[in-house]
N, C-alpha and C positions, 0 to 999 in steps of 0.2 A: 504493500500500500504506500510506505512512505517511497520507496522508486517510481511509483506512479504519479505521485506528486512532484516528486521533483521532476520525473522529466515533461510533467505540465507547466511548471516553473520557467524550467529553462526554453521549452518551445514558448511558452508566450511571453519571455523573456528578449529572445532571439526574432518574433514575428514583431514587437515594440522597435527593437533594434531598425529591422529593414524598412518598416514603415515610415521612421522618423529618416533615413537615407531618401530614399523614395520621397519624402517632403521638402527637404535642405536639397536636394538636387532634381527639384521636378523643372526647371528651366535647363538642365543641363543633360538631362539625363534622355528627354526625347530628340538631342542635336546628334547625342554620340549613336544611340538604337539608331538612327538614320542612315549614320557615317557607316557603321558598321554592316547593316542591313542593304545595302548598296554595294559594298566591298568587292564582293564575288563579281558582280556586275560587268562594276566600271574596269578588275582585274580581266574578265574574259574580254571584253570589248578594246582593251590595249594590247592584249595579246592575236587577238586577228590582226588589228592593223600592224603589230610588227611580224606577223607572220601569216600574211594575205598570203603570197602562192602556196605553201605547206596547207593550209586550209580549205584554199581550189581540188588541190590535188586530194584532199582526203572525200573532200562533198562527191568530187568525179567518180571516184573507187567507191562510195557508200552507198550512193544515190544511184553512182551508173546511169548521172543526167548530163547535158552539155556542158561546157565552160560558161555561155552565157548563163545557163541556169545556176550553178554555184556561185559565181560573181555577184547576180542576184541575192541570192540566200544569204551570203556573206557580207552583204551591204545591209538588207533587212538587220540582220541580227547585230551588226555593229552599231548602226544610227538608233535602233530600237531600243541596244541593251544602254546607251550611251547618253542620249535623249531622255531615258524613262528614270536613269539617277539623276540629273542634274535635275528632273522637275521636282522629283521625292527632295533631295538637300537643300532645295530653294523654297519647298513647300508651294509648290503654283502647278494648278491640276493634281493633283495627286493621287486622284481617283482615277484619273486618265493614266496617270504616271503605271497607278499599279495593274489597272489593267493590262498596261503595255508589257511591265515585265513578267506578271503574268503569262502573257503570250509567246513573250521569250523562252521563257524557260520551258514552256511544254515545246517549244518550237524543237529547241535543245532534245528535251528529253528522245522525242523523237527521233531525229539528227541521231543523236549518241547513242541509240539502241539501250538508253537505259529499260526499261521493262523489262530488261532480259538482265539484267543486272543489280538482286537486293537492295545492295548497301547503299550505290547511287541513287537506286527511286526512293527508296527511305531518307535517303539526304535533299531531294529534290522536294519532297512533300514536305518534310519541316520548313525549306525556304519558303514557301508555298503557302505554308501557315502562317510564316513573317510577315508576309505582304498581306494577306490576309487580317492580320490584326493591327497593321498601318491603315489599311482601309477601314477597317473599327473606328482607331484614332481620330481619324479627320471626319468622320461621320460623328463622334459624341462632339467634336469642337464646336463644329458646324452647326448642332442642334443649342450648345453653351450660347452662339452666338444669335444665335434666333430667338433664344429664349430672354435674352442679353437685351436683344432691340424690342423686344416685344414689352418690355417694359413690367418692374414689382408688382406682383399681384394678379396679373394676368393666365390663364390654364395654358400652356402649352400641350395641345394634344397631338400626341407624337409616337405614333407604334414601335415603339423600339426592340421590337420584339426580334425582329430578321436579325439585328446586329447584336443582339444577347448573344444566337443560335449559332453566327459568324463567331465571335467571340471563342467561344466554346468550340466550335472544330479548328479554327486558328491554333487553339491550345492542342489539342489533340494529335495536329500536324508538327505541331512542336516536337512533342513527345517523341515523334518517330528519329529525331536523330540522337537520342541516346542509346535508342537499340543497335545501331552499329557499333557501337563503342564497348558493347559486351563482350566479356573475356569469356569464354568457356573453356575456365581452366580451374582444377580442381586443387585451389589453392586459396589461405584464409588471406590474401589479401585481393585477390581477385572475387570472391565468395562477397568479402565485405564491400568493396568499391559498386560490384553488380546490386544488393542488397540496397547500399543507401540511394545510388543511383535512380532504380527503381521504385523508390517510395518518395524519391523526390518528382520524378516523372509522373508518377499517382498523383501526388498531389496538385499537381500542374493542372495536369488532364480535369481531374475532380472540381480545381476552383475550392482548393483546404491550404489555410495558408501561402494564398498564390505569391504574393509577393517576394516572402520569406524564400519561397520554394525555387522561384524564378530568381531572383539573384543566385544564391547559390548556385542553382545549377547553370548558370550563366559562367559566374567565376571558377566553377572546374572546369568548365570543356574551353576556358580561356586559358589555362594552366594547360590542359591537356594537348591545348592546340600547340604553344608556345614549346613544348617537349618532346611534342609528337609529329609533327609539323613543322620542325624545323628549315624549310627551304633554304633561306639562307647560308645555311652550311652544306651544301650539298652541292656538290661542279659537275656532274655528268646529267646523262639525260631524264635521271629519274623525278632527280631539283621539280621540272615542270609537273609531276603529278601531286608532287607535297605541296608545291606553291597553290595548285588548284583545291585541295582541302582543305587547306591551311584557309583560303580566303571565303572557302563555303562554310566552314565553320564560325567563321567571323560573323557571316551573313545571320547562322540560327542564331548566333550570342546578344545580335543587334533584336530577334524576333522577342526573345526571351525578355529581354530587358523594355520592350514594349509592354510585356505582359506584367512586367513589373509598375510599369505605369499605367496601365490601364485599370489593372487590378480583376479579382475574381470575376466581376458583375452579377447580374439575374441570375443567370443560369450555372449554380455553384451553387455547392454541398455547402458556404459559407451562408450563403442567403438562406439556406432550406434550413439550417440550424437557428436563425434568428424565428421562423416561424414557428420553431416547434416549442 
């Protein structure tokens, strides 16, 4: 009993902690989710243009289409991925913005044959989640600021029920890139890391301690990235596959940390506990 208490102690010791983060850094903290949530982006869209013909030649061998037609593809996917960050960091359309990258990326997935490949669709669906809860974002602002002109005392009736639902598979999408990062290895420090991991991603998912849950597991897979992702240190030609997860990682760490500012909402085991 008295372990039960303390570690209620120390969890709502620890969710006071990120919340009061989350408040001293809510002007700061949806520039960096942006910067990083873009990451992956703006890194594949500098990597076509410095390696346009390597890119021709892989679209010609994938697709087995023209030259005209890869050139195309290649230009779509460069101005599309390239255009759709700069609107997200300057916040102008961003609804357009996420659409766009939206597009991109399944554009991608396709391209890359990821569907036939776990760990990348699993990594493509948490980005997927990201943008999806940037799109959240700018849709509660948007309704602050309507509610904002519409002046004290007035009902704003406003179904915000679709972006609760968003909200919530945003999270869910999230969740999918810690399951790549699972060890299956029958060892008590891979045993423990799978375990806390997995109940940080429950929590995620569920909307229990979201903020709490969503830092953290923001700041391991940014540890994780920095150790494990090293590109930097790497000279031959392997460097370019760490550089590309190294900055798809960046990309969930920026989603996570949306969810850290946006918080549980409606649709969350936190709400359904206040009704009970």
């Amino acid at each position: 009993m008295e372990v039960d208490d303390l570690w209620l102690r120390l969890l709502s010791r620890s969710e006071d902690i990120a919340d009061e983060v989350s408040r001293r850094s809510r002007h700061v903290l949806p520039i960096v989710a942006r910067l990083f949530l873009t990451a992956t982006f703006l890194e594949d869209a500098l990597r076509m243009w410095l390696h346009f013909s390597e890119y021709l030649e892989y679209l010609q061998l994938q697709l087995n289409c023209s030259e005209l037609l890869s050139v195309f593809v290649v230009i779509v996917n460069l101005i599309g991925q390239l255009l759709g960050s700069v609107l997200v960091l300057f916040r102008v359309w961003v609804n357009l913005a996420v659409l766009l990258l939206g597009g991109m990326l399944l554009l991608q997935v396709q391209l890359h044959m990821v569907p036939w490949q776990l760990q990348l669709l699993l990594r493509s669906a948490a980005l997927l989640g990201g943008l999806l809860l940037l799109h959240v974002e700018t849709q509660e602002q948007r309704l602050c600021g309507t509610g904002a002109e519409a002046g004290a005392g007035v009902p704003l009736l406003v179904n915000r029920r679709p972006q609760h639902l968003m909200r919530l598979a945003g999270r869910a999408l999230l969740a999918c890139m810690y399951l790549t990062l699972l060890r299956f290895e029958l060892c008590i420090p891979a045993v423990v890391l799978n375990s806390f991991g997995v109940m940080l991603m429950a929590f995620i998912v569920l909307g229990y301690r979201t903020r709490l849950a969503a830092l953290t597991l923001a700041l391991l897979l940014t540890l994780w990235n920095l150790f494990s992702n090293s590109w930097w240190l790497i000279h031959d030609a392997s460097g370019d596959l760490f550089k590309y997860n190294c900055f798809h990682t960046l990309s969930v760490v920026g989603g996570l940390l949306h969810d850290a500012v946006l918080g549980p909402g409606q649709v969350s085991l936190e709400q359904y506990k206040k009704r009970w």
